[in-house]
Each structure stands twice: as C-alpha cells, then as structure tokens.
C-alpha angles and dihedrals in degrees: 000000000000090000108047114124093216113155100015093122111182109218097175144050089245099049086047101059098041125150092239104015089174111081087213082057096047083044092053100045090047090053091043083053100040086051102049095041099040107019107030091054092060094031098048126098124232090245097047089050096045096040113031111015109040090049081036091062095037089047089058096040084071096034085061091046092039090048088057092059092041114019104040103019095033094226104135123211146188106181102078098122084058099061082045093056091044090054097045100045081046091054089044094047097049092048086057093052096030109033088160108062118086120278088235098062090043089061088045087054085049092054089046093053084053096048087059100045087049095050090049095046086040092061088090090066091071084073109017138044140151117057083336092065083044089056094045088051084043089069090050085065091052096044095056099043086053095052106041090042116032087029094070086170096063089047099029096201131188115251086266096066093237138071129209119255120233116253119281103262120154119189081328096315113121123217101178087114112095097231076047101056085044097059098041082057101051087043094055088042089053090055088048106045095042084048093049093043094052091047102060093049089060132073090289095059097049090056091044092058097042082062093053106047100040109356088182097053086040092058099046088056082061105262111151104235084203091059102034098054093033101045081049088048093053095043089049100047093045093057091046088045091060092044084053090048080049102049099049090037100043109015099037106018096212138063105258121167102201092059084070098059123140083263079074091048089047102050091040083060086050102051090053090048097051089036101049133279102240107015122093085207086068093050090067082034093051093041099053089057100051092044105035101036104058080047087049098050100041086055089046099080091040090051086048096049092236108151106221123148110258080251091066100042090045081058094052098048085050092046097042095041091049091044080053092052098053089040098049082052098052093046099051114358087191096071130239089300095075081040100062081042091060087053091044083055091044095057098041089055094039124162092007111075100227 
C-alpha cells in the first residue's frame, strides 16, 4: 500500500516520460545515493572500500558501457577486457609523455583510444552478426593480449610486467585515500549511468534498438546500419576504456596487462546477462553478483568451521557460483533486473492478484 502511486496524476509529455514517474521510485533512488555518497565513506572499512566497492563501481562502469552494445543495440562481443586494457595502456602512456595534464582528461584520452580500437574491431559487424560477430570481437581479445604482452617494445615495461600508476590528483584534489578513490568512482558511475540512461531514451537508443530487434526493417525505414552499429561500438568502448583507465589507476595502481585476460571479457558479458540485457539497473545488479558473491562463498566454509584446503574451497566457489548462474537464468532469462520489476508490480497490485 506504501507504494501505491494513487493520486500522481501526469499532466505533461515530460512528466510522463520521466525517468522515475513514481515519487516512491524518485525517494528510494535519492537515499541509495545520499548513503552511499555521505554514510558508506565514514562507515566503511578499509577492507570493504579497497576490495568490494571500488572493483564493484569500475566494474559497473563497463557493465553500463557493455549493456549499450548488447543489451540495447544486439551486437555481441567478447572482446571487452581489450578495450579495457586499450584505455587503460593509453592512460598510462599519455601520463608518461604528458605528466602534466590532469588525470581527468587523461582518462578521457584513454576513452578516446578505446573508442577507436572498438570501431575498428566493430566493422565486422556491417556483414556479419550473431556468434559470428562474437568470434570477430574474440580476436580483438587475442590481438591485444599479444601486443601489450609478447611487443615489449609498444608497451616498454619494466622487467616486472607492470608499471606503477601516478597518484590520484584531480584538478589538485587528491583521491589516494580509500573513502577518496570511492567516491571519485561513484561519482564517475553516477555521471555514467544517468548519461547512458538518457541516451538511450533519446533518438540513439531508439536506432540502436530497431537494429536489435529487426536490422532489415530498420534499414527500409531509412536507419544507416554504418552509423547505427559503429556509433554503439565507439560509446561502448569509451565507457569500457575509462573503466579500464580506472581499474589499473585506482584499483590496481599499477598498468598490468594480464589483469585484462578474456576471463575479464567473459565475466564483463556475465554480469550484463544475470543482471539484465537492456536495462542499466541490471548492470549494478549484474556487477554485485559477480563481485560480492565469489567474496561471499570462499568465506562460507571458514564461517562454518569446515576445514577444506584453500584448493578446494577455490573449486566450490567456482562450482556453486557457476550452478547459480545457470539457476538465476532458468528461472528468469531476462536477469535480476526483470526480477526487481516483478517485485516493483507486486507491490503496486498488493493485496489484489492482477
């Protein structure tokens, strides 16, 4: 009954097609964000910001930009630990060349770097689509690895394989404290989601999912294919390109090739399936559980005072988190997202049954 929308009445275009029409909607998404920008930095433990939120955000970050190439435009790819590694080799780079220039703009170049790799990598998708586009973004994957670890010359690396990243200074704030490179992350995740959800609301969206969901009918209303799959392959790949910059700069601290293997691309493809192709609510969704949950099940058999080698513990997580997986997609294909919506219904139509 609380959240029953009786007496919003929408009286205009804009009101309704609001983001969040419901006023209960528009009061839980302000407290989620007043608690996790003003009481989880001082109530957060070292651990819990290092460890699960900061590669919970960045994670994000490339779920949202992943889920606009998927989930809203149907171009599958495999390559989006590539484009990670792109954006982030191109941060590091330019800091080398440039240390000057603001940290911000170098994770906007490294965007930009990543933009370009993903529309050349995306001009398969004129001709072909399907597995056979997930195949063409696979070799992406291998390209890169190949380059930024067996050319020491492109990447000249230290003997190490990994080069440490500058401090975290923005326009002369500095963000090296844990609680600080949170909140430059969910900062940086705020701008993204609210930019990706407002564009594909807009004109772009809409192309992108004509071409999803019918590219020949799409094309006889007068869509460019060129300009619909490419423009999707460069948006996506900028925002993954700065969650690579991110990852190596804040998470990592340092430029490491091997954090950015196909296992990444893979579990960047997982977190928009569980969480919901075509939603940017499944992309937090997606990314939690595939954050939180590994974290959750290697501390189970400790908590339950089970003695089992870390070997055997590192197996079950990987067993039980595959086997909930499979279960969370047969029981609804369309991610958690379509399952918080079902709640969202339940609780609108509560206590009548339709």
């Amino acid at each position: 009954m609380i959240y029953r929308e009786a007496g919003q009445f929408r009286t205009s275009y804009a009101a309704d097609q609001a983001v969040f029409p419901v006023l209960q909607d528009r009061v839980f998404v302000c407290a989620v964000a007043l608690f996790a920008f003003f009481i989880v930095p001082f109530l957060a433990s070292e651990y819990l910001l290092r460890a699960i939120l900061v590669p919970f955000l960045i994670l994000a970050i490339a779920a949202v930009g992943l889920n606009l190439l998927v989930g809203y435009c149907g171009q599958i790819s495999l390559g989006s630990a590539a484009f990670m590694a792109v954006g982030a080799y191109a941060a590091y780079d330019v800091t080398v060349h440039l240390p000057w220039l603001n940290l911000l703009f170098v994770f906007l170049i490294g965007g930009l770097c990543a933009a370009a790799a993903g529309v050349v990598f995306g001009l398969p998708s004129l001709r072909i689509k399907g597995y056979y586009l997930a195949v063409a973004t696979l070799a992406a994957q291998f390209f890169f690895d190949w380059l930024f670890i067996r050319v020491p010359w492109f990447t000249n690396y230290a003997s190490s394989g990994s080069v440490s990243a500058p401090p975290l200074s923005i326009f002369g704030l500095r963000f090296d404290s844990p609680a600080g490179r949170y909140l430059f992350c969910l900062a940086l995740l705020t701008v993204t989601a609210v930019a990706a959800k407002n564009l594909v609301r807009a004109r772009m969206g809409r192309i992108w999912m004509a071409m999803r969901d019918m590219d020949i009918a799409a094309e006889i209303i007068g869509i460019r294919p060129l300009h619909a799959k490419l423009s999707a392959f460069a948006i996506s790949s900028f925002i993954i390109g700065i969650s690579g910059a991110l990852w190596a700069f804040v998470h990592l601290g340092s430029w490491e090739p091997l954090a950015f293997s196909i296992d990444r691309s893979f579990a960047l493809l997982f977190m928009v399936v569980i969480g919901g192709l075509g939603s940017i609510l499944g992309c937090f969704l997606g990314a939690a559980f595939i954050t939180i949950l590994p974290i959750f099940l290697n501390q189970v058999p400790t908590a339950l005072g089970i003695p089992l080698s870390t070997a055997m513990i590192s197996h079950l997580e990987f067993m039980t988190f595959g086997a909930l997986i499979v279960f969370f997609l047969i029981v609804e294909p369309s991610g958690l997202a379509r399952l918080w919506a079902i709640c969202r219904e339940k609780l609108r139509l509560w206590p009548f049954p339709h």
